[in-house]
N, C-alpha and C positions, 0 to 999 in steps of 0.2 A: 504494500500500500504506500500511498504516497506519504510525505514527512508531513505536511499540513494534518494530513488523517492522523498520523500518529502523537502530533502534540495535542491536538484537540479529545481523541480519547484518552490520551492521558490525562489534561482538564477534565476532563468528564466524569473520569472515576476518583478524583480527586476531590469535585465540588459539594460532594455530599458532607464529608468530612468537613470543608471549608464554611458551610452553610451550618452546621451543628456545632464544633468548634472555632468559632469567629476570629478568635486567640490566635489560633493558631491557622488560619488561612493563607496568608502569604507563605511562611514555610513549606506547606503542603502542596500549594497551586504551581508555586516554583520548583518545587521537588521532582512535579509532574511533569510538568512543561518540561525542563530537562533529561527526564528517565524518558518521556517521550520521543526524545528526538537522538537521546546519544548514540543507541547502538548504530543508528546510520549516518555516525563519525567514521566506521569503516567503509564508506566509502572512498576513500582516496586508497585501501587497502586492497584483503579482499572481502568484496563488500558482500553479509549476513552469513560472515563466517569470524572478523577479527573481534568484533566488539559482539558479536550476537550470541549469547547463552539463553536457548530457552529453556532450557533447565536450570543453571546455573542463577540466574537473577532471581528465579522462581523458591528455590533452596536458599537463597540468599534473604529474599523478602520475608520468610517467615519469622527468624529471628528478630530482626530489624522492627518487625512490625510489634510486634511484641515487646519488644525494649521500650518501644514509641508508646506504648498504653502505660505501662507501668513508669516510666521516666517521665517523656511528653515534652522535654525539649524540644527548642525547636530546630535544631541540629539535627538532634535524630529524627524528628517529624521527617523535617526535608530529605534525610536519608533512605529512610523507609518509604518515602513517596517516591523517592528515585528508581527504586529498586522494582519496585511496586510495576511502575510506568513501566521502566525497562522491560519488566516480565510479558508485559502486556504487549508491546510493540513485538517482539521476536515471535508472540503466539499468533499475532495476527498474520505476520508473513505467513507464517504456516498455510493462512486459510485465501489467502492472494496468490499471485501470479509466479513466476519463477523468476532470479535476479538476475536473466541477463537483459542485454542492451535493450533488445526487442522484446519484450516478454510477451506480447500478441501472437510473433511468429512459431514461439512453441517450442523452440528447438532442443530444450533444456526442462528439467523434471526439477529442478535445484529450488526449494524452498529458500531455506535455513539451515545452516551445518549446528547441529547439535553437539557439543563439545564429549557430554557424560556418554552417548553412546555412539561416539566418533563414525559419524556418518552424519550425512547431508538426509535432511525431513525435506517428503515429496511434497509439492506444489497444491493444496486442495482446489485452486484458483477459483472458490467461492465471489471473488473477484478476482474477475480476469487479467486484469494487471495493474499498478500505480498509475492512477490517474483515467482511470473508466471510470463507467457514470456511476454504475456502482460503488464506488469505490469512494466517488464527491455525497452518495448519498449518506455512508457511513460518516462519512465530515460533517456533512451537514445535519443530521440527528446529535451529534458530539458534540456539535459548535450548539444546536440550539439549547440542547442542556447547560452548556456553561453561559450561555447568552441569556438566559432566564433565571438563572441562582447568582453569577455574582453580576459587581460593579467594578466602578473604577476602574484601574491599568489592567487587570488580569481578563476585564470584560474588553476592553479595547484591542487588547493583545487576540481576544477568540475571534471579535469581527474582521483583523486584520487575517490571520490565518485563515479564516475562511472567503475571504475573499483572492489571497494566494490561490487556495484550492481552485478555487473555480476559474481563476485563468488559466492555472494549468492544466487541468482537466480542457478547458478548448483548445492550447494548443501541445498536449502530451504527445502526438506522435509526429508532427512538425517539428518540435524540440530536438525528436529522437533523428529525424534525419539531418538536421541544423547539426549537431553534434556530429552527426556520422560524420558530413563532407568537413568538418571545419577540422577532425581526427585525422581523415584522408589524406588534406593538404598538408597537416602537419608533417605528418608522415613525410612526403612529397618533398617535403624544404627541407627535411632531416637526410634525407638520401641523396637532395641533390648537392645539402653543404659536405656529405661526406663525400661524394665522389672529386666535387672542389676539393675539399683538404690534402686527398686523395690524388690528386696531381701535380702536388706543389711539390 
């Protein structure tokens, strides 16, 4: 799923908490908001395999959460909301499309590499890939939950996200070929400085 769906259902599952414990909302909602969005910091790696434990965050969150009821810092809040998020985003790959470039095209089964049973989790692609409609509409039920419990920056932050969403969603697979050619030429200028260098 796309990164706008993943911080918004992180919000999402966050604002109940944020809504009953008022204290302690901002740790919580920020907690969210980043567990939502880190594991696809591996992107620039390999992406929903370096940062992505769906097991792992999952095993991770239950102490965490637990520390958080009894203690209730807000340290640990935000901890435990990270983790929380985290677990959440890597289970939804699961139920989305596969991580490569095109994930429309098919050509790849690769959910999520699951670390504890070192092997790559199959594609359910309940949505069909990051940034189908499906996919904005998940956003969009996410976003209006956080968009009707809270206010201020955390509510500003959900309308901006979800407006992210929905331009990407129109132009998700124009993106994907903008990206392709502009990889191509790279490419292109890389072979032809080397065959330059390559004749001096």
């Amino acid at each position: 799923m796309m990164l706008p769906t993943h911080a918004l259902v992180g919000l999402a599952v966050a604002t109940p908490v944020a809504v009953v414990v008022p204290d302690l909302a901002t740790p919580v909602l920020a907690g969210a908001l980043l567990g939502g969005v880190f594991p696809d910091f591996d992107v620039v790696a390999t992406h929903r395999r370096t940062l992505h434990y769906p097991t792992g965050y999952m095993l991770a969150s239950i102490p965490a959460v637990a520390l958080a009821l009894v203690v209730g810092t807000p340290g640990i809040v935000a901890v435990a909301s990270l983790l929380v998020a985290a677990a959440v985003h890597c289970r939804m790959d699961r139920y989305g499309g596969s991580h490569e470039f095109r994930p429309w095209e098919r050509k790849s089964d690769r959910a999520v590499y699951d670390h504890v049973k070192g092997r790559w989790l199959r594609a359910k692609r309940w949505t069909r890939y990051d940034g189908a409609p499906e996919d904005l509409l998940v956003a969009s039920v996410a976003g209006g939950v956080a968009l009707l419990a809270l206010s201020g920056s955390f509510r500003t932050i959900t309308a901006i996200t979800l407006g992210v969403a929905v331009v990407y969603t129109a132009f998700r697979r124009r993106l994907s070929d903008l990206a392709g050619m502009m990889v191509g030429r790279f490419r292109a200028a890389t072979e032809l400085l080397r065959i330059g260098c390559g004749r001096r």
